[in-house]
C-alpha positions as CSV (number, residue, x, y, z in Angstrom):
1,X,0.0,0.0,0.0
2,X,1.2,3.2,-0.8
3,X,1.0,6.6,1.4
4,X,-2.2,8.5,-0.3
5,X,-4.0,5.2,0.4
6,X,-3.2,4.7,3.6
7,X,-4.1,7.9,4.5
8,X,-7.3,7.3,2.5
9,X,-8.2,4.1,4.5
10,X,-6.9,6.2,7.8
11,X,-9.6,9.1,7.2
12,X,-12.1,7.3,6.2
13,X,-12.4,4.8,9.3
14,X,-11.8,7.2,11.6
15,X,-14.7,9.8,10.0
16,X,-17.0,6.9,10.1
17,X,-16.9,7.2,14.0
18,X,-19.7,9.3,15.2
19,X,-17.1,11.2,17.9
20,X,-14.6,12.2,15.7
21,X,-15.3,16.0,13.6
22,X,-12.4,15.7,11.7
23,X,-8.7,14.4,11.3
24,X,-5.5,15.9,9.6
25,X,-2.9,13.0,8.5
26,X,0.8,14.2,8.3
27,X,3.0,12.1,6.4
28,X,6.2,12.1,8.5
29,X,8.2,9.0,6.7
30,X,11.0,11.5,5.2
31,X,12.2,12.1,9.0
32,X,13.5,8.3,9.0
33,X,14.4,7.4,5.8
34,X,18.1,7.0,7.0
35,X,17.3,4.9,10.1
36,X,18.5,0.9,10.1
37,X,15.3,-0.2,10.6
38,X,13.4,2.0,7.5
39,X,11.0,0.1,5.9
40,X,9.6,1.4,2.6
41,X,6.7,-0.2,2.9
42,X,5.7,1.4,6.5
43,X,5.0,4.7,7.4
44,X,5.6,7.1,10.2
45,X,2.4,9.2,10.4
46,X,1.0,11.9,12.3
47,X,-2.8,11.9,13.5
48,X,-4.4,15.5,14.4
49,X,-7.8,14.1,15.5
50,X,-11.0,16.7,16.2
51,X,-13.1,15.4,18.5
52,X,-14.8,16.7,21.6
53,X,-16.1,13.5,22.9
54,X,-12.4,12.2,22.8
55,X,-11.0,15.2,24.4
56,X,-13.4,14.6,27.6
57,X,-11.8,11.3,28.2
58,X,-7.8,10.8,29.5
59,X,-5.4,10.8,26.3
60,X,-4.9,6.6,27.0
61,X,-8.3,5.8,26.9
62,X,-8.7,8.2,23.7
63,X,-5.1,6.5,22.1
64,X,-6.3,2.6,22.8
65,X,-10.3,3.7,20.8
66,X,-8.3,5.1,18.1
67,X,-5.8,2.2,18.1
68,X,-8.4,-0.1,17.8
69,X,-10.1,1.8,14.7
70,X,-7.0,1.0,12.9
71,X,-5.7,-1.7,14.4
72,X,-5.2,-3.8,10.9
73,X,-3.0,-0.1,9.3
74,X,-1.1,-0.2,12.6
75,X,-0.3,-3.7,12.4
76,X,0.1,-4.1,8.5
77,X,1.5,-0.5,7.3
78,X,2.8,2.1,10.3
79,X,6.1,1.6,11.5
80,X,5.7,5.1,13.8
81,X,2.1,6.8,15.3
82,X,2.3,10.0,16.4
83,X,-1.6,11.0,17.9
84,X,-2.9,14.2,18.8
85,X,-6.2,15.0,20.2
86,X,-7.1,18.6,19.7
């Protein structure tokens, strides 16, 4: 899978839940391309997620629901997850 359709398949799973306004998706691969352990075919991304029911709950609780939204890109395609709740 490339970037754009990751991202893609990122937004649009994450818009589908109800608590979530909206989401910005950063790619931030180009900060490790020189690292031993880059992998072409994982990402480091960076999640800017609007939501006011998440903001109301402790930033664990709100990681582990988002986690679990994209629990198969996380396993599959991200090498690095960087979340903010805004």
């Amino acid at each position: 899978m490339d970037i754009e359709n990751l991202i893609i398949n990122i937004k649009t799973k994450l818009l589908k839940n109800s608590s979530i306004q909206n989401i910005k998706i950063e790619d931030k691969t180009y900060l490790h391309l020189k690292h031993a352990t880059h992998d072409k075919n994982r990402f480091h991304i960076k999640l800017t997620v609007y939501s006011n029911e998440l903001k109301k709950i402790n930033k664990v609780d709100a990681t582990k629901q988002i986690y679990k939204i994209i629990e198969f890109e996380i396993k599959n395609y991200i090498h690095s997850i960087q979340i903010l709740i805004n």
